[in-house]
N, C-alpha and C positions, 0 to 999 in steps of 0.2 A: 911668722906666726901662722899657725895650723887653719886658726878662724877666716882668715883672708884668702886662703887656695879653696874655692869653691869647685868639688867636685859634680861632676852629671851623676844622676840620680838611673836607675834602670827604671823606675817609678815614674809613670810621666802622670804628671795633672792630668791632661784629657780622660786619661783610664781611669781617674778618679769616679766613684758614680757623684749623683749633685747632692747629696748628702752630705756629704763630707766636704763638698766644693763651698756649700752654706756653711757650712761648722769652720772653713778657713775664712771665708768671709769676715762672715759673725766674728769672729777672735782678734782678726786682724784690725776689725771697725771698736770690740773692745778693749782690744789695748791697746791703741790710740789714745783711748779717751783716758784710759788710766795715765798714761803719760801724762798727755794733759793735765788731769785731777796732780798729781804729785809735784806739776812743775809751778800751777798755779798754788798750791798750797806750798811750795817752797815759798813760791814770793810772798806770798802774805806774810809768811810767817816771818820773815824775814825784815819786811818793811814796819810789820806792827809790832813786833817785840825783838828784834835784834835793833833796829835800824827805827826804833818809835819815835815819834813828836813830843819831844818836852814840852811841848806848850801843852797839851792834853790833860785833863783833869782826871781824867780818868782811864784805865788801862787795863784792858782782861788779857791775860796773858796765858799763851796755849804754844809751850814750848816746844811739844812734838812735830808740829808743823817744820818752821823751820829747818831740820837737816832731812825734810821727806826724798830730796834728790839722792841720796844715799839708797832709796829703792829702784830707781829709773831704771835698771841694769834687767829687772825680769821684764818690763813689758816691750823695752826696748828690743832685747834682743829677742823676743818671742814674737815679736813685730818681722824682724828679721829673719826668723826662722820660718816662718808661714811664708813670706817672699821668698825664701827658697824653693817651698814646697811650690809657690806655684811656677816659679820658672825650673821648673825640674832638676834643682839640686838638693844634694846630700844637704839636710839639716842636724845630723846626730853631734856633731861635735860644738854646734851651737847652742844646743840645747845642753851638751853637760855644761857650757861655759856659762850660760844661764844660770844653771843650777849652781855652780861655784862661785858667778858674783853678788849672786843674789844672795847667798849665805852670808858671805862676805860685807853687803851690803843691808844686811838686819844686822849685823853684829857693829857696823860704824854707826848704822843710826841710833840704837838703844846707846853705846854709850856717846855718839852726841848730842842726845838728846838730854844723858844728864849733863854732862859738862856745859851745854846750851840753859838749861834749865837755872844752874848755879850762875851762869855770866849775866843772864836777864835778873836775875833779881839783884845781885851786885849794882846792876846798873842802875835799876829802876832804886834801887835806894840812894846811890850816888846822886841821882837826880830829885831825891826829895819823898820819892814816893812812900805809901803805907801800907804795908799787905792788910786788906780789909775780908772780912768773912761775916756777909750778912745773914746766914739764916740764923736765928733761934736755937733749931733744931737741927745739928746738924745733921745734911742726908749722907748718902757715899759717897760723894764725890762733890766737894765745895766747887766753884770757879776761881780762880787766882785771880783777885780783884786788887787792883791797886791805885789808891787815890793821894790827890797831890794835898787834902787838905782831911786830916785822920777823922775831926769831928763831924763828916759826912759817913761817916761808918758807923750807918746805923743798922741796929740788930733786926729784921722783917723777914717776915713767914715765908716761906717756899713760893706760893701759890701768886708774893709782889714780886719777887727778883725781878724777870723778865722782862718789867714796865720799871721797875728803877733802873737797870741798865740801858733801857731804849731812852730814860729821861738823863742819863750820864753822857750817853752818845749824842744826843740832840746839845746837849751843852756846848760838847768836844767839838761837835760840825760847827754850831752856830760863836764858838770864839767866847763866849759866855761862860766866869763864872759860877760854879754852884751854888748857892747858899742854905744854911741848914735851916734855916724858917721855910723858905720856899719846899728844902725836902719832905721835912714833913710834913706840911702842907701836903703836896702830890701822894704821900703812902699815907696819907688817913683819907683823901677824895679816891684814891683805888679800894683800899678799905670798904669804902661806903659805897662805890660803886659794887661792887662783890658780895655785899650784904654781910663782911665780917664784923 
């Protein structure tokens, strides 16, 4: 394979001026971290909605996550291609294969992101769950909430969500049932904290 015969560059790094030496720095220390961001965002995604806790009462589920490794290929090898540049080889052909698995790898993750998408809610029903949508009003973009007991889907304004799902999660950590007196109890003391 082409990618594996690393040629010498006529271009050496030292000749580089430090501009450019900071701009391979910089790139090299950011896509790192993008790896990082994709590989930790696989896992999550993975453990909380492919691989979730049935015992959980409640589940926000964010299916793009999950197949994020299907992008690894641009920062990975753009990581690899700055290590060329600085030990003075040829990076050109790294960089088209970049650009080809990276293609490659948007087009595996849009579609398994749907086919992930349809296996998680298969599941989450298999397991009992209710796809719940609390706002009133619906905004752009609801959160896929799914709870294990439907009459806790209650209908609250934009501005609760945020502290009903932190009071869903507090359940979910502490092993604790929800109950629907106790819920509305908590969104009419938000309420009144709020001055609605």
């Amino acid at each position: 394979m082409p990618f594996f015969k690393w040629e010498r560059s006529d271009e050496k790094f030292s000749d580089l001026n430090f501009t450019t030496k900071c701009w391979l720095l910089f790139g090299l220390i950011f896509m790192t971290c993008i790896a990082i961001l994709l590989l930790y965002g696989t896992n999550k995604g993975m453990n909380e909605h492919v691989f979730f806790d049935t015992g959980d009462y409640y589940v926000s589920e964010v299916s793009i996550q999950a197949p994020a490794f299907f992008l690894l290929p641009f920062p990975v090898l753009m990581m690899i291609g700055i290590i060329q540049k600085s030990f003075n080889y040829k990076n050109e052909k790294t960089f088209l294969l970049m650009i080809k698995s990276t293609l490659a790898g948007i087009v595996l993750y849009f579609i398994s992101s749907i086919v992930l998408s349809f296996y998680i809610e298969a599941n989450l029903k298999n397991h009992g769950y209710t796809y719940c949508s609390w706002y009133k009003f619906s905004p752009t973009r609801s959160p896929d909430v799914w709870l294990k007991n439907s009459e806790l889907c209650l209908k609250v304004h934009h501005y609760v969500v945020s502290d009903v799902e932190e009071w869903f999660e507090w359940h979910n950590e502490q092993g604790i049932e929800p109950q629907l007196d106790e819920l509305k109890a908590f969104i009419a003391k938000v309420n009144k904290e709020q001055g609605r």
